[in-house]
N, C-alpha and C positions, 0 to 999 in steps of 0.2 A: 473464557470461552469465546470462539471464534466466530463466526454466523458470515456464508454466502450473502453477496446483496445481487438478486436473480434478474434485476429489470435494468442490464445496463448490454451495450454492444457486447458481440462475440471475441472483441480487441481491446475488451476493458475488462477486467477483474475487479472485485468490489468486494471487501472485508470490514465486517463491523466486529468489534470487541464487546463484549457483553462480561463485565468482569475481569477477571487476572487475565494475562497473557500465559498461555501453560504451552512449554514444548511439545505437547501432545499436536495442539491446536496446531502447529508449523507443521509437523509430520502430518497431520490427519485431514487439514480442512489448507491451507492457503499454499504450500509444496504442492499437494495435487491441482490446485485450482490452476494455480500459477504455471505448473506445466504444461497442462489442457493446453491451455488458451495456448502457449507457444509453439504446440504442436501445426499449428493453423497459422499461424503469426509469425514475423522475424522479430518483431516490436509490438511490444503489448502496452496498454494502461494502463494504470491501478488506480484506484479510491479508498483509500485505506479509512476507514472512520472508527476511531476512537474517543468520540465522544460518552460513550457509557464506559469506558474503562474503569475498573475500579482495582483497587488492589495491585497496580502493577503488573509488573513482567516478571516472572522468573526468569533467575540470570540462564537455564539450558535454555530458555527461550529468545534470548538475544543472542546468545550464541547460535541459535539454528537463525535469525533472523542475520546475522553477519558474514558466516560461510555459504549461507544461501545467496545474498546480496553479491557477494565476488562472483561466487560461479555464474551467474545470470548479471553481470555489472552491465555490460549493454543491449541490454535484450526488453527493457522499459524505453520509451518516449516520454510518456510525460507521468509524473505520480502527484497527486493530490490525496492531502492530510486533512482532516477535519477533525479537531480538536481545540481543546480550552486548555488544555494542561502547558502551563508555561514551562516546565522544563521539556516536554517533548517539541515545543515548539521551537525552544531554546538549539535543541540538539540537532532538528530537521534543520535549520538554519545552518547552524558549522558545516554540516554533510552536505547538503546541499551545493555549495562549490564546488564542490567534488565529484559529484555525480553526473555522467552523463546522460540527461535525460532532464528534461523542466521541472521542477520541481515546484510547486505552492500551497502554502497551508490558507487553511480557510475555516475559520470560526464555526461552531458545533452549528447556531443558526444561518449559515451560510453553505450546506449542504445540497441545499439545489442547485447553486453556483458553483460547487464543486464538480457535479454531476454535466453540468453545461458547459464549464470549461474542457473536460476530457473529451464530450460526445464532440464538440466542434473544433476541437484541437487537429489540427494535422502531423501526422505521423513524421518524425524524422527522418531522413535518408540513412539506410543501414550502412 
């Protein structure tokens, strides 16, 4: 399950995992979130935090998490990870080159710092 995180800018999104990652959760909670915000926004942030994840991801849920990612490829500035899981850390690294848009992970007790780095981050040129 997915959970809003409600106390961050109008140009930051903020996702915590609570549990599996379930394709309901793309459809239902971070698809709409993530549109919002771009309604308002050419470039949005994210805070994605998966530190309670347990259980994984269901594979329709990377899959809504990878054809969502193209269609929106530059439409993020900057995304910050917060997590312990080495292999998701492992994977934000490879992707990461790739991405246009900053990209840093930061340790489950470095979440305030995650939060600091976005609020003071400066937007990219679209």
């Amino acid at each position: 399950m997915m959970e809003i995180i409600a106390d961050l800018p109008d140009d930051t999104v903020g996702i915590a995992s609570k549990g599996r990652i379930t394709e309901e959760d793309y459809k239902k909670i971070i698809i709409p979130a993530i549109e919002q915000a771009l309604e308002n926004h050419d470039k949005i942030k994210m805070l994605f935090n998966l530190s309670d994840m347990e259980g994984g991801m269901e594979l329709t849920a990377m899959w809504e998490d990878f054809t969502f990612g193209v269609k929106h490829w530059t439409d993020f500035s900057h995304l910050a990870l917060v997590t312990d899981i080495e292999w998701v850390k492992n994977m934000t690294a490879f992707f990461a080159m790739m991405v246009p848009a900053d990209v840093k992970v930061f340790a489950s007790s470095e979440e305030p710092a995650a939060r600091e780095w976005l609020v003071t981050a400066k937007k990219q040129a679209a």
